[in-house]
Each structure stands twice: as C-alpha cells, then as structure tokens.
C-alpha positions as protocol buffer text, in pm:
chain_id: "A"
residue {
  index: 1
  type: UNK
  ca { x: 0 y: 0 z: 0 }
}
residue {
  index: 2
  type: UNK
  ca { x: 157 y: 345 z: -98 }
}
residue {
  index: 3
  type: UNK
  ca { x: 57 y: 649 z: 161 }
}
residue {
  index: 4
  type: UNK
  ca { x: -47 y: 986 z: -48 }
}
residue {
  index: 5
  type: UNK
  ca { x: 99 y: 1317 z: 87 }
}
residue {
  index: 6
  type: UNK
  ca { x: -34 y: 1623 z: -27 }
}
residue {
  index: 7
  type: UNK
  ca { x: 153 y: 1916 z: -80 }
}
residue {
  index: 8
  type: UNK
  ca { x: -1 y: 2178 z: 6 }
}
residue {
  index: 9
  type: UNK
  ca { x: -243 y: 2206 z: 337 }
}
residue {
  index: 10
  type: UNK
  ca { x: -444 y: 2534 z: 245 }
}
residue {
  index: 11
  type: UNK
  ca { x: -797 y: 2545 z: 101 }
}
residue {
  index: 12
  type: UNK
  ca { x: -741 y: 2319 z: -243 }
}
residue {
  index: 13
  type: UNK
  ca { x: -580 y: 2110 z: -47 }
}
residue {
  index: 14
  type: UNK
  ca { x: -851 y: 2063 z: 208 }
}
residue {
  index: 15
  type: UNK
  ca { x: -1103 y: 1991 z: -53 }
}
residue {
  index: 16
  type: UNK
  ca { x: -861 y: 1730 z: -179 }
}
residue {
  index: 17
  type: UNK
  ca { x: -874 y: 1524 z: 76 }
}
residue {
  index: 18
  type: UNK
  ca { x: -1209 y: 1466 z: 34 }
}
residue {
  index: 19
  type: UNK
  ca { x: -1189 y: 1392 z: -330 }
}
residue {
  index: 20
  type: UNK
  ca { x: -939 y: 1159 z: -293 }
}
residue {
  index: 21
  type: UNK
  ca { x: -1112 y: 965 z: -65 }
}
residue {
  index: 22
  type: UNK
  ca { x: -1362 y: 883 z: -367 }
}
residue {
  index: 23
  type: UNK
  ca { x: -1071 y: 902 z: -679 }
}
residue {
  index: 24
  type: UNK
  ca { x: -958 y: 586 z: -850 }
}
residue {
  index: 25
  type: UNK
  ca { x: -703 y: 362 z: -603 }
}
residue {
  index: 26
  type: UNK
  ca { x: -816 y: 489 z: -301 }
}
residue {
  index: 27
  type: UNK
  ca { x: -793 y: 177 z: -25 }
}
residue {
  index: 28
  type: UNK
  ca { x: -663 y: -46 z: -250 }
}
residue {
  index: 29
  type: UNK
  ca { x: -360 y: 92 z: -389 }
}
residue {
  index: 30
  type: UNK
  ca { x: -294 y: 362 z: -151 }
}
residue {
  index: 31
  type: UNK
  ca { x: -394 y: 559 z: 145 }
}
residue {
  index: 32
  type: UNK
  ca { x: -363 y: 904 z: 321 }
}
residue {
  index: 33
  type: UNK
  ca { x: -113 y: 966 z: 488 }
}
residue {
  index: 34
  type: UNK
  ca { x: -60 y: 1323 z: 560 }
}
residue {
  index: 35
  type: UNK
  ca { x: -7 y: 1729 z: 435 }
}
residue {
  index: 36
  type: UNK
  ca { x: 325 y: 1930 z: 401 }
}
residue {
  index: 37
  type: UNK
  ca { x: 316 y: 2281 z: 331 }
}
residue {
  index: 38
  type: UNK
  ca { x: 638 y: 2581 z: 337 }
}
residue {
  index: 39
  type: UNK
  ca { x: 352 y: 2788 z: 658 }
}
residue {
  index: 40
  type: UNK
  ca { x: 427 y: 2636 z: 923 }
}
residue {
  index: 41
  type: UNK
  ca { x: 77 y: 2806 z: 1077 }
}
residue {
  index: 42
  type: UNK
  ca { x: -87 y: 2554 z: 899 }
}
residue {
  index: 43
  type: UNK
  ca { x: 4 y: 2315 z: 1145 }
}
residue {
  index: 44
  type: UNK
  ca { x: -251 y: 2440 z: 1366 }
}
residue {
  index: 45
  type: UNK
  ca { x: -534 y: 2474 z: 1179 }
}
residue {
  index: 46
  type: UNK
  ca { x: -840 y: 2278 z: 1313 }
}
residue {
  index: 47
  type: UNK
  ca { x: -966 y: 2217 z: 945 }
}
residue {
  index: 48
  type: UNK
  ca { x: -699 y: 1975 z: 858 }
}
residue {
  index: 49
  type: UNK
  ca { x: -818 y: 1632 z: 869 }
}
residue {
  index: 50
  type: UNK
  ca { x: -443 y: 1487 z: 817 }
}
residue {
  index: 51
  type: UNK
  ca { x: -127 y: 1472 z: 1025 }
}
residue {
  index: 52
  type: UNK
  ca { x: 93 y: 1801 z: 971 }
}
residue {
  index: 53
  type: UNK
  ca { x: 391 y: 1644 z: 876 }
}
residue {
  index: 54
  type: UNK
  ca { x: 624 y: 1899 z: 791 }
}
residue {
  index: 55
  type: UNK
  ca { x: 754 y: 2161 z: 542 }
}
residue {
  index: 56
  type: UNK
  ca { x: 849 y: 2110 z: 173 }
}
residue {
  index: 57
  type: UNK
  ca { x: 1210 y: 2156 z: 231 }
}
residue {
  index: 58
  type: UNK
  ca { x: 1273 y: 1928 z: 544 }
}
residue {
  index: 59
  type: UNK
  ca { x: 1051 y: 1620 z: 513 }
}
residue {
  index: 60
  type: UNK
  ca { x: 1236 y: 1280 z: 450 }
}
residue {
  index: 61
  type: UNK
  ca { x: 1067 y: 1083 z: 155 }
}
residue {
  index: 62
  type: UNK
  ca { x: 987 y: 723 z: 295 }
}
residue {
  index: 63
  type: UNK
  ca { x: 992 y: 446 z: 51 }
}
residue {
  index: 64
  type: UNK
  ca { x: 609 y: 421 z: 31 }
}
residue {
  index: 65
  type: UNK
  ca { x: 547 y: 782 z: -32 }
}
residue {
  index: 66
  type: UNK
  ca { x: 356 y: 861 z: -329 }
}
residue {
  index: 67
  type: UNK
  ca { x: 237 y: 1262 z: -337 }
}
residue {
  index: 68
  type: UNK
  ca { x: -1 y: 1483 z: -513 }
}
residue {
  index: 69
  type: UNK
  ca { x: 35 y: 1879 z: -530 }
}
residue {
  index: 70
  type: UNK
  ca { x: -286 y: 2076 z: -404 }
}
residue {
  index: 71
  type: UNK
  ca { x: -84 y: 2411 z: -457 }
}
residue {
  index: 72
  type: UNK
  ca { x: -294 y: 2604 z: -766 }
}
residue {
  index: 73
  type: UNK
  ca { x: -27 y: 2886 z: -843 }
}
residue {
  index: 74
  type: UNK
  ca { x: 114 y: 2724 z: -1168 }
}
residue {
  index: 75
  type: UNK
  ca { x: 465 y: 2874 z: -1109 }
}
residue {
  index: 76
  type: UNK
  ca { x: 479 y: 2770 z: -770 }
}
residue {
  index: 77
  type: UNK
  ca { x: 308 y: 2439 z: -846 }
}
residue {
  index: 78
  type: UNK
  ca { x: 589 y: 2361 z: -1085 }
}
residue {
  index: 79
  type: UNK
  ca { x: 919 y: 2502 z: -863 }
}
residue {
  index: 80
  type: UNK
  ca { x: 751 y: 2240 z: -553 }
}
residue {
  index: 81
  type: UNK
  ca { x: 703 y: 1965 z: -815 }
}
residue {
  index: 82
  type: UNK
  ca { x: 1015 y: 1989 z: -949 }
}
residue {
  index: 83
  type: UNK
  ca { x: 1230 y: 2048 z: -636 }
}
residue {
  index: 84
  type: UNK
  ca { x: 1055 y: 1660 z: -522 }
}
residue {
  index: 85
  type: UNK
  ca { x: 1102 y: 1508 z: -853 }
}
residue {
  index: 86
  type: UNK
  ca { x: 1490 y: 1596 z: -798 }
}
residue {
  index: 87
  type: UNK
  ca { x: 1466 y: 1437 z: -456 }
}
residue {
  index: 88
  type: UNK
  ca { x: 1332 y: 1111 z: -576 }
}
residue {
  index: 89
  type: UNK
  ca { x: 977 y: 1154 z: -523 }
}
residue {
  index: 90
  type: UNK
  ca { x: 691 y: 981 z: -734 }
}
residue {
  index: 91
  type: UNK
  ca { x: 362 y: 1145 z: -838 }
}
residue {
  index: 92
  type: UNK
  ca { x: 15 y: 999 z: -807 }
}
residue {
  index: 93
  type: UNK
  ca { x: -286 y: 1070 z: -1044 }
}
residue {
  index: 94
  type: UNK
  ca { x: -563 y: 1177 z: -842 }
}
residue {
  index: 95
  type: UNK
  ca { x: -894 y: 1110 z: -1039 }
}
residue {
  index: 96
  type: UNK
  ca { x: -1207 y: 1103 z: -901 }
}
residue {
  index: 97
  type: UNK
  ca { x: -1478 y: 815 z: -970 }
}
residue {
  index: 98
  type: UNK
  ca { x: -1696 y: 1049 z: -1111 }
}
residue {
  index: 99
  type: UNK
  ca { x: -1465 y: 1223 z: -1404 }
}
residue {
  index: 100
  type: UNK
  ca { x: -1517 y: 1123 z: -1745 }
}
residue {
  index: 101
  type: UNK
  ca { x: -1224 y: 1003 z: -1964 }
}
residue {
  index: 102
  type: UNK
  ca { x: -1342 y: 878 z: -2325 }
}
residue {
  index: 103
  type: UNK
  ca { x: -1076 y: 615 z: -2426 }
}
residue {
  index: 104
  type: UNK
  ca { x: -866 y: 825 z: -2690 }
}
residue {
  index: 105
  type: UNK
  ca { x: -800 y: 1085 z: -2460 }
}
residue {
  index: 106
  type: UNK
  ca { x: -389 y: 1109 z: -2332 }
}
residue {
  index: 107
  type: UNK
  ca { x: -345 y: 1184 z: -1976 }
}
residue {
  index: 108
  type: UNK
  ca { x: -31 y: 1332 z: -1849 }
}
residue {
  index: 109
  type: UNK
  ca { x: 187 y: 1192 z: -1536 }
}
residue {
  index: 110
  type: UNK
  ca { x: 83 y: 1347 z: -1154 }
}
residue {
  index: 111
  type: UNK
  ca { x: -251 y: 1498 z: -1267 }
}
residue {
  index: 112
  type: UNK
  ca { x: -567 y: 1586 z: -1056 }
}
residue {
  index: 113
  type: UNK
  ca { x: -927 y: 1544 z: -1211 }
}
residue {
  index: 114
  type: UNK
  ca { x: -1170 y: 1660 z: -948 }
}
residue {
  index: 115
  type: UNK
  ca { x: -1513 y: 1534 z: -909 }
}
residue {
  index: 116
  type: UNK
  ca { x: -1762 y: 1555 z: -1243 }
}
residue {
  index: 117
  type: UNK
  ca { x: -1444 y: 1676 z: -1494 }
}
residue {
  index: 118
  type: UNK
  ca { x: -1482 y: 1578 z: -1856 }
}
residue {
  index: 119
  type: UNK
  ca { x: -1170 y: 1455 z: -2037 }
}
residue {
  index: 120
  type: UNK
  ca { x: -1300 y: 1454 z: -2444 }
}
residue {
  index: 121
  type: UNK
  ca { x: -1209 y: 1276 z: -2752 }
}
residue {
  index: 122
  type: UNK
  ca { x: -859 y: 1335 z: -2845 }
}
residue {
  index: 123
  type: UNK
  ca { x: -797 y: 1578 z: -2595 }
}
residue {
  index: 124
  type: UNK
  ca { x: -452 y: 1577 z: -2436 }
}
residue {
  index: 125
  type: UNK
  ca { x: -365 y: 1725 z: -2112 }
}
residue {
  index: 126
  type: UNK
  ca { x: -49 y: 1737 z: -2018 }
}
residue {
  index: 127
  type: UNK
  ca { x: 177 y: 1652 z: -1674 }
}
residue {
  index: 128
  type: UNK
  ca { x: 94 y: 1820 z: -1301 }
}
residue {
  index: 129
  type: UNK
  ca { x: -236 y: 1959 z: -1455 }
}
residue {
  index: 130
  type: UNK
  ca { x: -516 y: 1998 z: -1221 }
}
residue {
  index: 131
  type: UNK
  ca { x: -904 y: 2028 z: -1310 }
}
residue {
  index: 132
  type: UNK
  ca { x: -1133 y: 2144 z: -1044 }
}
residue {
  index: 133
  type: UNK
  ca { x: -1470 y: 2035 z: -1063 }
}
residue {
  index: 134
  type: UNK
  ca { x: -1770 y: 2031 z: -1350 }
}
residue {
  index: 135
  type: UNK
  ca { x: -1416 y: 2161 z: -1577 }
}
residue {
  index: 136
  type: UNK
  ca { x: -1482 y: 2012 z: -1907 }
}
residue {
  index: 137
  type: UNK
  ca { x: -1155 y: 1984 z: -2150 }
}
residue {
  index: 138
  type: UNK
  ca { x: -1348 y: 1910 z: -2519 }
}
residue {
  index: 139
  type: UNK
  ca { x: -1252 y: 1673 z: -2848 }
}
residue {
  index: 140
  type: UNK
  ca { x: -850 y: 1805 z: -2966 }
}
residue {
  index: 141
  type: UNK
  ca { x: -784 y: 2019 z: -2700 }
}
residue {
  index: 142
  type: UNK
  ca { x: -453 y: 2030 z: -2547 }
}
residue {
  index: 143
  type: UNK
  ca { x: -379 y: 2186 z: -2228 }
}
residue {
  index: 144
  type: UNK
  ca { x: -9 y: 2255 z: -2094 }
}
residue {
  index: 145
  type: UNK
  ca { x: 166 y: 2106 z: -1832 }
}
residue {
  index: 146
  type: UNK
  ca { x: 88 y: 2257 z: -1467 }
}
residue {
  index: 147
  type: UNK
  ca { x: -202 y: 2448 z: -1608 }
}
residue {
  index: 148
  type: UNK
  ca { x: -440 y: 2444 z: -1366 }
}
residue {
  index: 149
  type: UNK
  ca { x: -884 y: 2508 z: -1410 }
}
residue {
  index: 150
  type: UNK
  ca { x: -1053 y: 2602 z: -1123 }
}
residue {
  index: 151
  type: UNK
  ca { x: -1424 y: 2542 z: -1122 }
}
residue {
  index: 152
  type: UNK
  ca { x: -1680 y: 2533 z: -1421 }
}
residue {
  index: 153
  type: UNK
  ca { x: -1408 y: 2599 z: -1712 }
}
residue {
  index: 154
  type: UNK
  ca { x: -1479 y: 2451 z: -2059 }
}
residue {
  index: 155
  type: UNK
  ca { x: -1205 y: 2489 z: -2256 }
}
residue {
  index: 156
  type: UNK
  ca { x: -1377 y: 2345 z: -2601 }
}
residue {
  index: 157
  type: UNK
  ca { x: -1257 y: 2171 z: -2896 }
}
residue {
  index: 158
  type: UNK
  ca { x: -958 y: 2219 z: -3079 }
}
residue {
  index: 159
  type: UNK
  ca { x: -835 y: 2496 z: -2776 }
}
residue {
  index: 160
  type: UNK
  ca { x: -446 y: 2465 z: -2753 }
}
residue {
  index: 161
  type: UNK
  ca { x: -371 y: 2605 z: -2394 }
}
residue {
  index: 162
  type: UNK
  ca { x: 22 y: 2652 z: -2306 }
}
residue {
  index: 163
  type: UNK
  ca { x: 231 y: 2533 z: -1985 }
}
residue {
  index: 164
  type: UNK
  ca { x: 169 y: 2726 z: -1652 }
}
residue {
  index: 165
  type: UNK
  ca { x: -140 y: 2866 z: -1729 }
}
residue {
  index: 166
  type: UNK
  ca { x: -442 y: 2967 z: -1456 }
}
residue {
  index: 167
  type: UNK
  ca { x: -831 y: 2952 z: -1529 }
}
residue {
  index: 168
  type: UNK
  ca { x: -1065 y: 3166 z: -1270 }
}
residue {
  index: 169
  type: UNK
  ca { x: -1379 y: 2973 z: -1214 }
}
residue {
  index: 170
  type: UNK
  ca { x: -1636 y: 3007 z: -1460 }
}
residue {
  index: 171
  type: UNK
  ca { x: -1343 y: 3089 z: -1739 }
}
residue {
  index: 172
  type: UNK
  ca { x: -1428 y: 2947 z: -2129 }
}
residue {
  index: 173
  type: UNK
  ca { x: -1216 y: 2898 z: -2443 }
}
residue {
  index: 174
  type: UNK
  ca { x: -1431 y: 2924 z: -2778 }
}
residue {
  index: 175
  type: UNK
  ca { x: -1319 y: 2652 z: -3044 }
}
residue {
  index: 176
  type: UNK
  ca { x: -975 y: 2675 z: -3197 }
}
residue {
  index: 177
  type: UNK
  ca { x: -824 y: 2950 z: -2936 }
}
residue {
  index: 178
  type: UNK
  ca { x: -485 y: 3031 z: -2846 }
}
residue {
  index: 179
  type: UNK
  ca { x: -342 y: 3023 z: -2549 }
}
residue {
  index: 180
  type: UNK
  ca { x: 30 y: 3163 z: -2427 }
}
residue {
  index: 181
  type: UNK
  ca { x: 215 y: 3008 z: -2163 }
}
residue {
  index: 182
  type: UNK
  ca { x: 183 y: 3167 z: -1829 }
}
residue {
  index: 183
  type: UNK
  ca { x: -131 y: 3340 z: -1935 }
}
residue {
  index: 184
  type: UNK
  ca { x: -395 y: 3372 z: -1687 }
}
residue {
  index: 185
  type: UNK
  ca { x: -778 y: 3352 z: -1774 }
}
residue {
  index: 186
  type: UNK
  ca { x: -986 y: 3620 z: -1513 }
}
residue {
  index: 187
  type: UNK
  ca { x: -1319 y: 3408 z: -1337 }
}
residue {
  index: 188
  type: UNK
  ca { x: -1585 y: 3389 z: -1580 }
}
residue {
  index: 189
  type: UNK
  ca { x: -1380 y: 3533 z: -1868 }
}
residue {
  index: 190
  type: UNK
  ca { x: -1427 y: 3410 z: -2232 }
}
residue {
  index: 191
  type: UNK
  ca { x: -1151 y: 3397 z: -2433 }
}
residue {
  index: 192
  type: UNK
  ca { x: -1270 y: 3409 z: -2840 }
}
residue {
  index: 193
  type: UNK
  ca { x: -935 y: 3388 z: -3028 }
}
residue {
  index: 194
  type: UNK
  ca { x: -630 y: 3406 z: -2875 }
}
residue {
  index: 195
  type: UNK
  ca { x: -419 y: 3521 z: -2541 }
}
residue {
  index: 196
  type: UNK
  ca { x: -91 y: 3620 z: -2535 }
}
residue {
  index: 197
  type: UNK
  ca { x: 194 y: 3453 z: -2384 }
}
residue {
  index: 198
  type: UNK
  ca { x: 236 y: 3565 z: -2012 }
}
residue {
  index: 199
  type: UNK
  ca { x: -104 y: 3808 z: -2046 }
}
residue {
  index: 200
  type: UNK
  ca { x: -372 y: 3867 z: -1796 }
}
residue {
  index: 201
  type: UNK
  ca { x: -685 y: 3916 z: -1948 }
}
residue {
  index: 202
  type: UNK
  ca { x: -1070 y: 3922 z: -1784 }
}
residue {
  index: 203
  type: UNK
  ca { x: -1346 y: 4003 z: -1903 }
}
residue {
  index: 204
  type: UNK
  ca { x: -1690 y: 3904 z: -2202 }
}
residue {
  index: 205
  type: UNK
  ca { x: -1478 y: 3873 z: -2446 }
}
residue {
  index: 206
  type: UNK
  ca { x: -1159 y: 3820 z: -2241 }
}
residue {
  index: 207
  type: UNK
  ca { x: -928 y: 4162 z: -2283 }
}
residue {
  index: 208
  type: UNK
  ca { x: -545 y: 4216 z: -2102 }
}
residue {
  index: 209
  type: UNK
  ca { x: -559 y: 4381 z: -1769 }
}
residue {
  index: 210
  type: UNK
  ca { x: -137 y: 4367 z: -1795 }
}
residue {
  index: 211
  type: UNK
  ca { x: -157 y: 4789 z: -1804 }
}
C-alpha cells in the first residue's frame, strides 16, 4: 500500500482530501497519509483532517510515499514539483470516480481530475495539470503542463492552452483559441481567439488587464 501526501495544506488542499477519498485507487492501492506545506501556521489549523507532517524543504521521503500537489499557483506548483522530482519523489494521479475520460484521450503523469471533470475525444492534457470540478476539456484540446482550471471551465474543442497557465472559475475557451504560456484567464472570462503569452486578461470577451 503506498501512503499519499499532499503538498499543500491550504484550502485546495482541504477539498482534496475529500476527493481523494472517492478518486480511482483509493484503499486499494494507496492511502492518506498526511499534508506538508512551506507555513508552518498551517500546522494548527483545526480544518486539517491529516497529520501536519512537515515543510516542503525538510521532510524525508519514505519508501512508500507517493504525493499529489494541491498548490494552484502554476509557477509555484511547478518550482515544488520539481524540487521533489529531484529528490526522488513519485507522483500519483488523483482522479475522481466520477470524471469522465473517453478512451482516446492522453493523460499526463501526476494529474488531478476533481469530481464531475470531462476529459473529451482526443484531448490531451499534459503533466501536473489539475481540473477542479464540472471543468470540461473538449474533443482536440490540449492543455499545458501545470495548467491548472478552477471550477466550471470549458475549454472546447480544438483549444491549444500553453504550460503554466491559470483559469478563474467560470473561465471558457471558444473553439480553436490560443493560449500563451503563463497566461492567466480572469473568473468567468471568455476567451474568443487568442491570449498572449504571459497576459492577464478578464473580461466578455476576455481583454489584457497587464496595463
């Protein structure tokens, strides 16, 4: 039996703990075992329903240690992933029960697929991504590694989303869009043709806020 940590003990990863307690593995394959998160605060909290076990930078990987990472900052996400993956440490897929996956879709290594997400035909998401729930990816689409969707996005067919990028709740791609890496996609934005690499934009239809 592997033991999940999660990285990450504020709100996302709250809810996660809860999701993974109905995701794909859970009691058979592996278990809860306990958060780690860089505020130490945290380790007081009375919401937590898992052991504190310690900060990114001093906890010991133990051979049964499998981890998912509830942090939804996409450039953060990907410094913490990548600072374990240099120490050794293996990545679970959290998917829950309830997400859809239609069989020619390609899912990425160390993902999270919240409860009632929709993986579509051909769609490809890539590594580290995380989906929050009722996020629907549709048929072609291909979404960047350590993207992360927060609740309600549809990012539709043919959408080609880059690495690092952040979705507000609510947020939608029309077909065929364009998006830059590091962009980030205001709550209940629609983007109609294309963002710019490293652009902020919010709004019906989706504009930069950068100035």
């Amino acid at each position: 039996m592997k033991h999940l940590v999660i990285i990450g003990a504020g709100d996302f990863g709250r809810e996660l703990y809860w999701h993974a307690q109905k995701s794909v593995g859970y009691g058979t394959d592996w278990d809860l075992k306990g958060y780690l998160d860089g505020n130490t605060a945290l380790a007081h909290s009375n919401k937590l329903s898992l052991p504190f076990l310690g900060t990114d930078d001093d906890y010991m990987i133990e051979p049964d240690d499998v981890f998912s990472c509830a942090i939804c900052s996409p450039p953060i996400r990907k410094k913490v992933v990548e600072k374990f993956l240099a120490k050794g440490a293996q990545f679970l897929s959290v998917i829950h029960e309830t997400a859809i996956i239609q069989g020619s879709a390609q899912l990425g290594q160390g993902i999270i697929l919240c409860p009632r997400t929709m993986v579509n035909d051909h769609a490809v998401v890539g590594d580290y991504v995380m989906l929050n729930e009722l996020t629907t990816i549709g048929h072609d689409a291909v979404i960047g590694n350590y993207t992360c969707a927060m609740a309600h996005v549809d990012i539709t067919g043919f959408v080609k989303v880059g690495c690092e990028t952040y979705w507000g709740s609510g947020a939608r791609a029309l077909p065929h869009s364009h998006i830059g890496d590091n962009a980030f996609v205001g709550a209940g934005s629609v983007v109609l043709k294309r963002v710019r690499e490293n652009d902020r934009v919010f709004g019906v239809p989706a504009v930069s806020i950068n100035n």
